[in-house]
C-alpha positions as CSV (number, residue, x, y, z in Angstrom):
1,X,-39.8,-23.9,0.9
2,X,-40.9,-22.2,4.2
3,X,-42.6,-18.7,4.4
4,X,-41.8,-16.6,7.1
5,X,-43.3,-13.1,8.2
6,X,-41.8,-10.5,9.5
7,X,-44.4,-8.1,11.3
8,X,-44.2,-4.8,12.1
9,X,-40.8,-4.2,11.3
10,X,-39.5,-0.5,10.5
11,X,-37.6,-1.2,6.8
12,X,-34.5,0.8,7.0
13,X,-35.9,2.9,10.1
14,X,-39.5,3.9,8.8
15,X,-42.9,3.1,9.1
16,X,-43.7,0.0,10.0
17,X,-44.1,-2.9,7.9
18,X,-44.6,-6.8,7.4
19,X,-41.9,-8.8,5.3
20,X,-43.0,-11.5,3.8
21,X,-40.0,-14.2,3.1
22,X,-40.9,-17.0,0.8
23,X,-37.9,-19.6,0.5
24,X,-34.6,-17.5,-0.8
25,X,-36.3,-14.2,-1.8
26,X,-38.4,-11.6,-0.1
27,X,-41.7,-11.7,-1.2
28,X,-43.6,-9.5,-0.1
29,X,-43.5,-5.8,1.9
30,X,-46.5,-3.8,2.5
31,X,-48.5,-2.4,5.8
32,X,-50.8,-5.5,6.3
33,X,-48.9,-9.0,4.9
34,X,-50.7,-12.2,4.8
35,X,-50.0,-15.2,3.3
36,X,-51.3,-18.8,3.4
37,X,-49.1,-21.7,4.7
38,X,-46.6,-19.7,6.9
39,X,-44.0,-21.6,8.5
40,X,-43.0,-18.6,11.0
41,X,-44.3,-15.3,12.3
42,X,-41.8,-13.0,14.2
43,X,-43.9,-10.3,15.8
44,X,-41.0,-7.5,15.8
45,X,-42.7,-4.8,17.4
46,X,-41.0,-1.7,15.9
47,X,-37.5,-3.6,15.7
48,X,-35.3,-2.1,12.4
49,X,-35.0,-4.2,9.3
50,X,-32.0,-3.8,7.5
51,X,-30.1,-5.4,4.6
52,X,-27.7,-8.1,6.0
53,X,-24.7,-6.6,6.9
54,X,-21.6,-6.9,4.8
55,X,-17.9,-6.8,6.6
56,X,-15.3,-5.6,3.9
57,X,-12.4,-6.5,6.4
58,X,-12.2,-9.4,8.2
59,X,-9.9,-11.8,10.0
60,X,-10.7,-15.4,10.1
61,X,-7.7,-16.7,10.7
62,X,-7.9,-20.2,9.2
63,X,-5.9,-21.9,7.7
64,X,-3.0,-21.6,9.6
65,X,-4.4,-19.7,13.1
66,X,-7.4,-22.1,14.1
67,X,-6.6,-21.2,17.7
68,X,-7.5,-17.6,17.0
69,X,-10.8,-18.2,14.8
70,X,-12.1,-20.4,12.4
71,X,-14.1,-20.1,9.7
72,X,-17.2,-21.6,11.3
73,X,-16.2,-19.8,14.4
74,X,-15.8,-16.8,12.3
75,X,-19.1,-16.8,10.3
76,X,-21.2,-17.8,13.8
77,X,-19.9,-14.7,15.4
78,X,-20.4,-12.6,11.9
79,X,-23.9,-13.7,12.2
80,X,-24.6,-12.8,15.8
81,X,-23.3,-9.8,14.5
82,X,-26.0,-9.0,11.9
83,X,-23.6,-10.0,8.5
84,X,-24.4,-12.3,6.4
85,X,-21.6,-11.6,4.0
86,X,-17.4,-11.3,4.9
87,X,-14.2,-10.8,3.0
88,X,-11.7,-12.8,4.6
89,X,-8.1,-11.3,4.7
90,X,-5.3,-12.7,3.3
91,X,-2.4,-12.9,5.7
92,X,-3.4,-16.7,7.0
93,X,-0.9,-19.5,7.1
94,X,-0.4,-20.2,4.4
95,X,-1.1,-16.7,2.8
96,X,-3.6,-16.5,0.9
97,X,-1.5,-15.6,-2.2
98,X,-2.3,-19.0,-5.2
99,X,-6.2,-19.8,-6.5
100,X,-5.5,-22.9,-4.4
101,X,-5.9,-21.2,-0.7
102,X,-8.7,-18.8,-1.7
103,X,-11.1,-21.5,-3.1
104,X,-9.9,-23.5,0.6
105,X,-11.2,-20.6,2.3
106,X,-14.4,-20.3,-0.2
107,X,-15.2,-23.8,0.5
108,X,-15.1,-23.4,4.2
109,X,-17.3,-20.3,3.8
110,X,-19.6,-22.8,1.9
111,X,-19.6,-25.2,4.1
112,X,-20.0,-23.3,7.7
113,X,-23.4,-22.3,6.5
114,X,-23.1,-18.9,8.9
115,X,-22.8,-16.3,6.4
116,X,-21.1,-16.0,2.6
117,X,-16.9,-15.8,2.8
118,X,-15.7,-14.3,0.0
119,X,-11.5,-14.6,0.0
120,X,-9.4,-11.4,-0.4
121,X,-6.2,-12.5,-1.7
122,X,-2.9,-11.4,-1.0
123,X,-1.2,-8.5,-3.5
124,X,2.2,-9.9,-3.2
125,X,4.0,-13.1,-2.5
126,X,4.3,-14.6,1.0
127,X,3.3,-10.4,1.7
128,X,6.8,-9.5,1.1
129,X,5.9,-6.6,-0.5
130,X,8.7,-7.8,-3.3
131,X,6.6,-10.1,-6.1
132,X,3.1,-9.9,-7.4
133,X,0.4,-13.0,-6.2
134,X,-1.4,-14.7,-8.8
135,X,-3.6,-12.1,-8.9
136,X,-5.7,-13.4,-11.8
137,X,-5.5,-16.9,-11.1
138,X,-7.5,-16.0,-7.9
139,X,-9.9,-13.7,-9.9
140,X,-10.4,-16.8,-12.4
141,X,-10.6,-20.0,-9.4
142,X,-14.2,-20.7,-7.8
143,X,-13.6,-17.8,-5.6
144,X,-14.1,-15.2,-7.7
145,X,-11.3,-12.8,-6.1
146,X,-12.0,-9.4,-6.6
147,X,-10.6,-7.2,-3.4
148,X,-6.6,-7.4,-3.2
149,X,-4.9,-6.8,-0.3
150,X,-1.3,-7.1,1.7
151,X,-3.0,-6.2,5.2
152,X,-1.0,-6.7,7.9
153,X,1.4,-5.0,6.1
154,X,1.6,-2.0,3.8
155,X,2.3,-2.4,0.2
156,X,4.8,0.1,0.5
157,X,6.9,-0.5,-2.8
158,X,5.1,2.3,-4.9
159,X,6.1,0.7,-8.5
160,X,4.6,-2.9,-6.7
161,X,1.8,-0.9,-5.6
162,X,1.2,0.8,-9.4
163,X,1.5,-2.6,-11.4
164,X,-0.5,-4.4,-8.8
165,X,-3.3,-1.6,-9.4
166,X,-2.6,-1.8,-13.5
167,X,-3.6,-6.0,-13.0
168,X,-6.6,-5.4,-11.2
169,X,-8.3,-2.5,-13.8
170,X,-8.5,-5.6,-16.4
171,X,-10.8,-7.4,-14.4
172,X,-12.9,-4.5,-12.3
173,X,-10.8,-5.3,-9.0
174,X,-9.5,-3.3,-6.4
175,X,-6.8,-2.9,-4.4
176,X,-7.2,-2.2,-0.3
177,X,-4.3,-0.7,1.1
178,X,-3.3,-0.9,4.5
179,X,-1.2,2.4,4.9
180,X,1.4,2.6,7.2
181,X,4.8,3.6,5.9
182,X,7.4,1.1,7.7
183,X,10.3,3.6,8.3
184,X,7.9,6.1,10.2
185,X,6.7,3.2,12.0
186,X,9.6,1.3,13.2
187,X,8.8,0.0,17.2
188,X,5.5,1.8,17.1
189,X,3.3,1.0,20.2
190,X,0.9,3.7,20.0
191,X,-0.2,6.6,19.0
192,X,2.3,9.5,18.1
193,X,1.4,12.4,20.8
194,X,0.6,13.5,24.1
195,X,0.1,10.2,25.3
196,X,2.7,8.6,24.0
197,X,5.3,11.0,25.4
198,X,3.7,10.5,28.9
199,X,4.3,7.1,28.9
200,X,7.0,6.9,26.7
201,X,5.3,4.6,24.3
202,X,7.1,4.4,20.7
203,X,5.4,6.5,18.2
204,X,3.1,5.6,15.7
205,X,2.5,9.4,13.4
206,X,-0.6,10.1,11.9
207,X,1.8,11.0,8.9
208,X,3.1,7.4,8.4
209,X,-0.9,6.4,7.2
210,X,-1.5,9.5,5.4
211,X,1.5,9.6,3.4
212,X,1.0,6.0,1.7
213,X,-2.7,7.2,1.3
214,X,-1.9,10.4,-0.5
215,X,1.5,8.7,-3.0
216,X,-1.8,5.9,-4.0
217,X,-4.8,8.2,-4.4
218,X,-2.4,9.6,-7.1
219,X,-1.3,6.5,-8.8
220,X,-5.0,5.2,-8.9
221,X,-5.8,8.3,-10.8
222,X,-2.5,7.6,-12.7
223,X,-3.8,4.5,-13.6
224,X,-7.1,4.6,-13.6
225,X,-7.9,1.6,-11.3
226,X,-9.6,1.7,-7.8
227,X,-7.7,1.9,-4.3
228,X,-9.9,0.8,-1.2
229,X,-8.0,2.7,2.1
230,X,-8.3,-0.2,4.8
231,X,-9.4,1.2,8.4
232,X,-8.5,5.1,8.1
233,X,-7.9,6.8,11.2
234,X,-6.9,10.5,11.1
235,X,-8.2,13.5,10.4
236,X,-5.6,13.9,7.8
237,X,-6.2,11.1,6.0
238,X,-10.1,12.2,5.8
239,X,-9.0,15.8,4.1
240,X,-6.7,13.5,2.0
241,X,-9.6,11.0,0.7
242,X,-11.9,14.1,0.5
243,X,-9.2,16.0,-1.8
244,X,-8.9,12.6,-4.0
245,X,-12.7,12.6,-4.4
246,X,-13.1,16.1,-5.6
247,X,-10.4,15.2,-8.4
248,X,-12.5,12.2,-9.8
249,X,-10.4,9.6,-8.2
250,X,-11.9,6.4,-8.2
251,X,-10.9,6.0,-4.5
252,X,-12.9,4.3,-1.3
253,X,-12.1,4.2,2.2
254,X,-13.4,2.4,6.0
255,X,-13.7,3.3,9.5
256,X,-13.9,0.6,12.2
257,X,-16.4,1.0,15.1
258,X,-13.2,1.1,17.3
259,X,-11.7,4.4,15.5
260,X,-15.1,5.7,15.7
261,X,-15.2,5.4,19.9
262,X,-11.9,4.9,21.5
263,X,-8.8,7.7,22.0
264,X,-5.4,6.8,22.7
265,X,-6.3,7.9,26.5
266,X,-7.2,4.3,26.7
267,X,-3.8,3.2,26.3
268,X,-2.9,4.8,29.5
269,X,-4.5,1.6,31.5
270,X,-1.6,-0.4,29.4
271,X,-4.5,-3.0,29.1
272,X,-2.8,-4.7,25.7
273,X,-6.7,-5.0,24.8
274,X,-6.6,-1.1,23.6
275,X,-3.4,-2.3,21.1
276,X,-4.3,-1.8,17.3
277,X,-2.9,-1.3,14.1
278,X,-3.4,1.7,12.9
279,X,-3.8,2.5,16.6
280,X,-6.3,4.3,18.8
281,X,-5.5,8.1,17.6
282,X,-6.9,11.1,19.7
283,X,-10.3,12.4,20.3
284,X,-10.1,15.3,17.6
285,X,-9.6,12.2,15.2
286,X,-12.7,10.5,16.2
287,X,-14.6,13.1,15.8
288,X,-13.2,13.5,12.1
289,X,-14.1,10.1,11.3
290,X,-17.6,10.5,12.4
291,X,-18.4,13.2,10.4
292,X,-16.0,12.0,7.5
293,X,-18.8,8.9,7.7
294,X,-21.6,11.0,7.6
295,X,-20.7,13.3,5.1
296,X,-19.7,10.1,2.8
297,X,-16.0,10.9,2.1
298,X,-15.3,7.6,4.4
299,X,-17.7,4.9,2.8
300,X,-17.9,2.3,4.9
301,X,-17.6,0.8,8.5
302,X,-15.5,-2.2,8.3
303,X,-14.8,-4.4,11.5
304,X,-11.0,-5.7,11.1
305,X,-12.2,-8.8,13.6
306,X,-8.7,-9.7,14.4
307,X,-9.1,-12.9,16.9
308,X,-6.3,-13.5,19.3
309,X,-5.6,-16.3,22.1
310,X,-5.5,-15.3,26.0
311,X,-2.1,-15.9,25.8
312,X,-1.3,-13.6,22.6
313,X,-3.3,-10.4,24.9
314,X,-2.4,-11.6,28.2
315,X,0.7,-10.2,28.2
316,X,2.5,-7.2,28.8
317,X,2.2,-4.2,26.6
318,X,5.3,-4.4,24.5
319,X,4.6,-7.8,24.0
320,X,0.8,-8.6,22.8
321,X,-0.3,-8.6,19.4
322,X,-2.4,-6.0,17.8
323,X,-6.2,-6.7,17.0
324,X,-9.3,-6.4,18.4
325,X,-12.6,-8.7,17.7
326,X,-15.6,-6.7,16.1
327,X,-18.0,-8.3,14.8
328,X,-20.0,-8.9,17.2
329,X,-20.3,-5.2,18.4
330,X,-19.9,-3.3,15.5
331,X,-24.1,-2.5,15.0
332,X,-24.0,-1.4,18.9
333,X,-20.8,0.8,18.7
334,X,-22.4,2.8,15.3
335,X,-26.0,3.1,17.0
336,X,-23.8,5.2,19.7
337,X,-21.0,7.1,17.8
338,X,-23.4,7.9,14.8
339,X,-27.4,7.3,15.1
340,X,-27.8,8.4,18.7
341,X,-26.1,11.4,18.0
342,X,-28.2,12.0,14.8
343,X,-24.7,12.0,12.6
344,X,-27.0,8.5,10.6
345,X,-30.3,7.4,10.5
346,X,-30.7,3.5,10.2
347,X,-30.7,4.1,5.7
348,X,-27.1,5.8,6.4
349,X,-26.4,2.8,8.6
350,X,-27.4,0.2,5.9
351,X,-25.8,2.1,3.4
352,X,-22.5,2.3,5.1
353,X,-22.5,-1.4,6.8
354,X,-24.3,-3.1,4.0
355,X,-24.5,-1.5,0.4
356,X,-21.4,0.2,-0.3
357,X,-19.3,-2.8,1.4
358,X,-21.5,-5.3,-0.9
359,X,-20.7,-2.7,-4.3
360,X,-17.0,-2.4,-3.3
361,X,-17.0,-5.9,-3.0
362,X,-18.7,-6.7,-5.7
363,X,-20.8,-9.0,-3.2
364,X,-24.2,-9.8,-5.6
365,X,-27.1,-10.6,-3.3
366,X,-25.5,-8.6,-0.7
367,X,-26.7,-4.9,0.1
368,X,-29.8,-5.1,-1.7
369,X,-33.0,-3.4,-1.1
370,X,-35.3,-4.0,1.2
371,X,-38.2,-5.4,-1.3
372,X,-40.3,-7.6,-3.2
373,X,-38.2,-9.8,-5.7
374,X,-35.1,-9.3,-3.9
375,X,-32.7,-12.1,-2.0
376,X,-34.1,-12.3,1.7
377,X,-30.6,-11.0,3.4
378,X,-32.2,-9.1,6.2
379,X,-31.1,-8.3,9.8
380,X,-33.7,-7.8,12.3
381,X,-32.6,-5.0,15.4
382,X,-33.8,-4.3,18.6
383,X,-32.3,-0.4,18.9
384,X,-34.1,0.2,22.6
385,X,-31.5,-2.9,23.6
386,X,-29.0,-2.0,26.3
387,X,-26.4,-3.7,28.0
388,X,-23.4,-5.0,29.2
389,X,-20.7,-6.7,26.5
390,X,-19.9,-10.2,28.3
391,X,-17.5,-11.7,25.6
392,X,-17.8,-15.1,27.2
393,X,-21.4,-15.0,25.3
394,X,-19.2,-14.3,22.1
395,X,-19.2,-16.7,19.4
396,X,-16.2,-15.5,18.2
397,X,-12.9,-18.5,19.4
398,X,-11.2,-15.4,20.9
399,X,-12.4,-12.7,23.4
400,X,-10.1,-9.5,22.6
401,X,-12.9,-7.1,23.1
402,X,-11.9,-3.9,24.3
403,X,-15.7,-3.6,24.8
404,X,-15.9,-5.8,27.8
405,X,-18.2,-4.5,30.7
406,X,-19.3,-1.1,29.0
407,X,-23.0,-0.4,28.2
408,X,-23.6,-0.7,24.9
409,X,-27.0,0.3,22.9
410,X,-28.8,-2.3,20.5
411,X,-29.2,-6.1,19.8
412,X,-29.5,-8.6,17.1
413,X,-32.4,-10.5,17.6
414,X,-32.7,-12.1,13.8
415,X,-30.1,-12.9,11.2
416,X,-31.2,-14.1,7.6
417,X,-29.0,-15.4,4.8
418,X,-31.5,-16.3,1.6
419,X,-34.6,-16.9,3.5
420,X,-32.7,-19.4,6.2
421,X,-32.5,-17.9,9.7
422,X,-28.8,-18.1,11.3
423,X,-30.0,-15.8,14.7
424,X,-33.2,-16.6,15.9
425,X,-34.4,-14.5,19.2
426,X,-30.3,-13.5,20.1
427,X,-29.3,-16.7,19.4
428,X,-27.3,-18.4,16.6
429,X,-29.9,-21.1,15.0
């Protein structure tokens, strides 16, 4: 069992402190550490020490896409990342819909070593929105499903969507809804707005996501289950998920680092690297989000890593597939939108990128304090860090970074999952 000490290391943004880790489990935290037969001491020099991070919403691709991600792909660019913990979305080849996929894709988790994979499974059949998944078999296999979700697509059948939320109250789980009503979305390239009538983009309106959100806030309550709002990005949809919270309703929702920096003005360079689902929305949105993350009606930043091929971005606009990687930016792109403009202090950031996702989740080990007795999932952070994103350093398999060549603030330098390092000094162990 090696010890390893952490020294000088500001806990959650604080004073300074040394972390003693002793095999799995912290061990000790206290001004002046010492311990006898230490393996390791990483002089951090003011660095922040957070809880590893958690991602909610995650795209690994396998099986079915290996040429977009894999799972050891995946969980090496989550840990560059700062996670130590990802839900894995459902819509793989085969979809992740019988007990029999999810425990695959929890064994490859096991197995990669990276970080922990915990499966999402699918709501409905094949995602056809027509025929509830085996919902409970998943929750019963190795896996442990407890986060349902279509995304991809929109559970948009509202008696699908209420039974699907009735299954999951037996059992604690919860349903994450990617909103986007089909009808008002039919061709959508963009944005609904300014933009899009300048370029003469198809449409994407801020109503078709805020619509599905506000028809399941109410059936949640109906039922008394909890609905998880996958990547929110209006201003609407904020006042919605506010409203829902001041009723009692056992609701949740996340922003990606993407909605929380980019407008649909970037669409204008028709770089197919700016194409998302929901997509980039408009300035007045961002700023909605940001504080809507502050104020804690939005609960947690969630990447949506969605890996693609050159070939599947290369392309021209019409044509290239939505999705953006994330997880290897996402620290850097929150340290701009929210600490640096003093919306979060680094305890808002571990409590939006590692506690809440780990409770939602139901992630155990995950999101924990930062103390004695407690499972040594730690991320170490060099905040005074800047520089250029260069996805050929990625990890990630793909390199659809909308991120590439801009200045971004902060740096992993240290990743730990139970006590075993997986980033030492910036790079993967």
């Amino acid at each position: 069992m090696s010890k390893i000490l952490i020294r000088g290391a500001k806990v959650l943004g604080g004073e300074a402190q040394d972390v003693l880790i002793d095999g799995e489990t912290i061990a000790e935290v206290g001004p002046k550490v010492w311990a006898d037969d230490i393996t390791r001491v990483i002089e951090a020099g003011g660095q922040i020490l957070l809880p590893g991070l958690v991602d909610l919403h995650t795209h690994l691709r396998e099986p079915g896409r290996e040429d977009s991600e894999t799972v050891l792909t995946g969980t090496r660019a989550a840990a560059s990342g700062g996670y130590t913990a990802v839900f894995a979305m459902a819509n793989t080849f085969p979809v992740a819909d019988t007990a029999g996929v999810v425990e695959q894709v929890y064994r490859l988790g096991k197995e990669s070593g990276y970080c922990d994979v915990q499966p999402i499974g699918a709501v409905t059949v094949g995602l056809e929105g027509k025929k509830l998944a085996e919902l409970g078999a998943m929750h019963d296999s190795a896996a442990g499903v407890t986060v349902f979700s279509d995304d991809g697509k929109c559970v948009d059948d509202a008696v699908i969507m209420r039974r699907a939320l009735e299954y999951v109250k037996a059992f604690g789980g919860v349903v994450a809804q990617h909103a986007q009503e089909p009808r008002l979305t039919e061709g959508a390239q963009m944005n609904e707005g300014i933009v899009s009538a300048e370029l003469g983009l198809g449409g994407w309106p801020a109503v078709a996501e805020e619509s599905i959100i506000a028809r399941d806030v109410l059936l949640a309550e109906h039922v008394g289950s909890r609905v998880h709002i996958c990547h929110l990005s209006t201003a609407g949809s904020v006042e919605i998920v506010r409203w829902a919270k001041s009723r009692g309703i056992d609701v949740t929702a996340e922003v990606t680092p993407h909605h929380l920096l980019l407008t649909d003005e970037m669409v204008r360079s028709y770089n197919p690297v700016y194409k998302v689902n929901p997509p980039l929305r408009t300035e007045r949105d961002v700023m909605a989000l940001r504080e809507a993350l502050a104020d804690g009606t939005i609960d947690i930043v969630a990447t949506d890593h969605a890996p693609h091929p050159h070939e599947d971005k290369d392309c021209e606009w019409a044509a290239a597939a939505m999705g953006m990687v994330g997880l290897e930016t996402a620290l850097s792109v929150v340290q701009q939108t929210m600490v640096e403009t003093g919306l979060l202090d680094w305890a808002g950031v571990a409590d939006r990128m590692s506690v809440k996702p780990a409770q939602i989740g139901r992630a155990t080990g995950h999101g924990r304090p930062v103390s004695a007795g407690e499972p040594a999932n730690l991320t170490l952070v060099d905040p005074a860090y800047r520089g250029l994103v260069d996805p050929a350093g990625f990890a990630s398999r793909s390199r659809n970074t909308p991120y590439e060549g801009r200045e971004l603030p902060g740096r992993i330098t240290h990743t730990f999952l139970r006590g075993r390092a997986t980033v030492v000094d910036g790079k993967l162990a």
